[in-house]
C-alpha positions as CSV (number, residue, x, y, z in Angstrom):
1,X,9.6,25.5,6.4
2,X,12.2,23.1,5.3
3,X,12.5,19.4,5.8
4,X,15.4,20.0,8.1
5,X,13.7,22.4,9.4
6,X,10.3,20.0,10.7
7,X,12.9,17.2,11.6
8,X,14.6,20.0,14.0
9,X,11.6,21.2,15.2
10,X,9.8,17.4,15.6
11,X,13.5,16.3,17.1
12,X,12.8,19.0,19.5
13,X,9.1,18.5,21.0
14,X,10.0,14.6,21.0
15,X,12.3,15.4,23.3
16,X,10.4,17.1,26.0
17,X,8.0,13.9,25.2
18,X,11.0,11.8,26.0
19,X,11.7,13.5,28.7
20,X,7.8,13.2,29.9
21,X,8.5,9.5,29.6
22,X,11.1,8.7,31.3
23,X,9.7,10.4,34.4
24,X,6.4,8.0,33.9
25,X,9.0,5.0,33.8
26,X,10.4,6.2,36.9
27,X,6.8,6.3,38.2
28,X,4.8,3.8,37.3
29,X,7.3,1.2,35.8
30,X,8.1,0.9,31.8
31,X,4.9,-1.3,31.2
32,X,2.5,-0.1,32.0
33,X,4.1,3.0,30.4
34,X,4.3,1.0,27.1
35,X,0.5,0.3,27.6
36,X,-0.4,3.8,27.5
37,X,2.0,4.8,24.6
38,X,0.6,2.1,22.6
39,X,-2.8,3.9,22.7
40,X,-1.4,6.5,20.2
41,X,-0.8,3.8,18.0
42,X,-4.2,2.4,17.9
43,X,-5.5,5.5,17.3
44,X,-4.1,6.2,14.3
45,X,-4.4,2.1,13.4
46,X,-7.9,2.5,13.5
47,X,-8.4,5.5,11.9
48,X,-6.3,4.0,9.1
49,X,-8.6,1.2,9.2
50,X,-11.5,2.8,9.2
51,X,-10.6,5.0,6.1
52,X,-9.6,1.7,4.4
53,X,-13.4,-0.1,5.3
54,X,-14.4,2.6,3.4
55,X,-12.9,1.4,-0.1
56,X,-14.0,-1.9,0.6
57,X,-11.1,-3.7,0.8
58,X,-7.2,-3.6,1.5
59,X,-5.7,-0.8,-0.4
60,X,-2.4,-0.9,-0.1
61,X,-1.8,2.1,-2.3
62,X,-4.3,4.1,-0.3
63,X,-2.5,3.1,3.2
64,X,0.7,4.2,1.9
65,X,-0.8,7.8,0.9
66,X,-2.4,7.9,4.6
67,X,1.3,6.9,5.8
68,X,2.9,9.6,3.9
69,X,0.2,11.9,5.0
70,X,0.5,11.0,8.4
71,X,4.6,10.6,8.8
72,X,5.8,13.4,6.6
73,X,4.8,16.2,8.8
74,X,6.5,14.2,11.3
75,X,9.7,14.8,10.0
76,X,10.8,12.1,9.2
77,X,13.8,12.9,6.4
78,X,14.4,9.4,4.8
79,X,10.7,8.1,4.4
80,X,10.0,5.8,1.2
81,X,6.6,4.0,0.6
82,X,6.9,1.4,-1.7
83,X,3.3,0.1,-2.6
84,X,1.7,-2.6,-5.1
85,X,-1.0,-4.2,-5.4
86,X,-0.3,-7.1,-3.1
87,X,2.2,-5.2,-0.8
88,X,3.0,-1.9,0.9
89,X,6.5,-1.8,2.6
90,X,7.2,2.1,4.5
91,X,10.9,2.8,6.1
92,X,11.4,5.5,6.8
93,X,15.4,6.8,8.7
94,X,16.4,9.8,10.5
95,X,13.6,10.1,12.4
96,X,13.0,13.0,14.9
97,X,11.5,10.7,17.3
98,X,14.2,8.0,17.5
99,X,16.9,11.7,18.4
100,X,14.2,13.1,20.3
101,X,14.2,9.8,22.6
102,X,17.5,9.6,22.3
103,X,18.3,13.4,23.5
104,X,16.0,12.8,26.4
105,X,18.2,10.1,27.9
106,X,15.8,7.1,26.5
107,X,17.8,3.6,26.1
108,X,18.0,2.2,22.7
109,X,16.5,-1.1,24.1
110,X,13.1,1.3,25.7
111,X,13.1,3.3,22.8
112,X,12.7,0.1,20.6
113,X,9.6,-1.1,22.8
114,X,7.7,2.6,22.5
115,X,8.7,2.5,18.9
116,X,7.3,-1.0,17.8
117,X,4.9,-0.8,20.3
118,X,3.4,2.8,18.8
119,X,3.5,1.4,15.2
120,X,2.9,-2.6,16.5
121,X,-0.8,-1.0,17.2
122,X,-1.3,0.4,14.0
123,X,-0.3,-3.0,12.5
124,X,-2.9,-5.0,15.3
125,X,-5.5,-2.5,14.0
126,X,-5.0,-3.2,9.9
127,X,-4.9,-6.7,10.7
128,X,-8.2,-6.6,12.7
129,X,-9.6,-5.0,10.0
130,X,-8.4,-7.2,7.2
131,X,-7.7,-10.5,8.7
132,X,-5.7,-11.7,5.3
133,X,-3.1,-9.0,5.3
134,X,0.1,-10.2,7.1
135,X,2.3,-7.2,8.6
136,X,5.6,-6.8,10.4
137,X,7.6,-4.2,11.6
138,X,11.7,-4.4,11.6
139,X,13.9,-1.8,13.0
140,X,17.5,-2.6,11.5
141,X,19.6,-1.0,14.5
142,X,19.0,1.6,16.5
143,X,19.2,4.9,14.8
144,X,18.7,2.8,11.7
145,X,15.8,2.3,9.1
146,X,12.5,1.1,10.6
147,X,9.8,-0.7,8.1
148,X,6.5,-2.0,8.4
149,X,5.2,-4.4,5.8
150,X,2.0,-5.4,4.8
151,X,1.2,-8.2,2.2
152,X,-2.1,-9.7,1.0
């Protein structure tokens, strides 16, 4: 399968997932509907933290392979992990869940909360684990690059 082929095909079940959302906004408010996204997030922030307790330290070489492992089946066309030994920076662009939200009727403003929010856990959980790192995540405009830094 090509990479246009995963973005279509991630574009596509993101959004029905959209879709899904936006009738849990219209039932129980975007809040607590941001809550319960961000879950997904801290899953995969602690699993990334947990495989990183295991070398000892923060790796920020090692996070960006678990990134790439994790994002690339995704879909996501434009990803590029820039790691050293201090610093891992990962943006990725076109992303299949930024259309997919975007398909389903989802706000740019809503889709920027699930978005940050999602990856905002997985920066919470890094951090828990390795109180010295220092992490942020931008998103340039909407539709455009999104990055999440980390720095020791």
């Amino acid at each position: 399968m090509s990479r246009e082929d995963i973005f279509t095909t991630a574009t596509a079940w993101t959004t029905f997932y959209g879709q899904f959302l936006k009738e849990v906004i219209d039932e129980i408010g975007l809040p607590k509907t941001l809550v319960l996204h961000r879950k997904h997030g801290e899953n995969a922030g602690a699993m990334f933290a947990s495989e990183l307790k295991k070398l000892g330290a923060f790796n920020p070489e090692a996070l960006g392979k678990m990134m790439e492992q994790a994002y690339k089946p995704m879909g996501i066309v434009n990803l590029e992990i820039e790691a050293a030994p201090n610093s891992l920076v990962v943006k990725n662009g076109k992303c299949p869940v930024y259309e997919g939200f975007k398909m389903a009727g989802l706000d740019d403003e809503t889709i920027d909360k699930l978005c940050t929010g999602r990856e905002g856990a997985v920066k919470d959980a890094i951090i828990g684990a390795f109180p010295e790192v220092k992490a942020s995540i931008t998103r340039d405009k909407p539709g455009g690059y999104c990055a999440s830094v980390f720095k020791i």
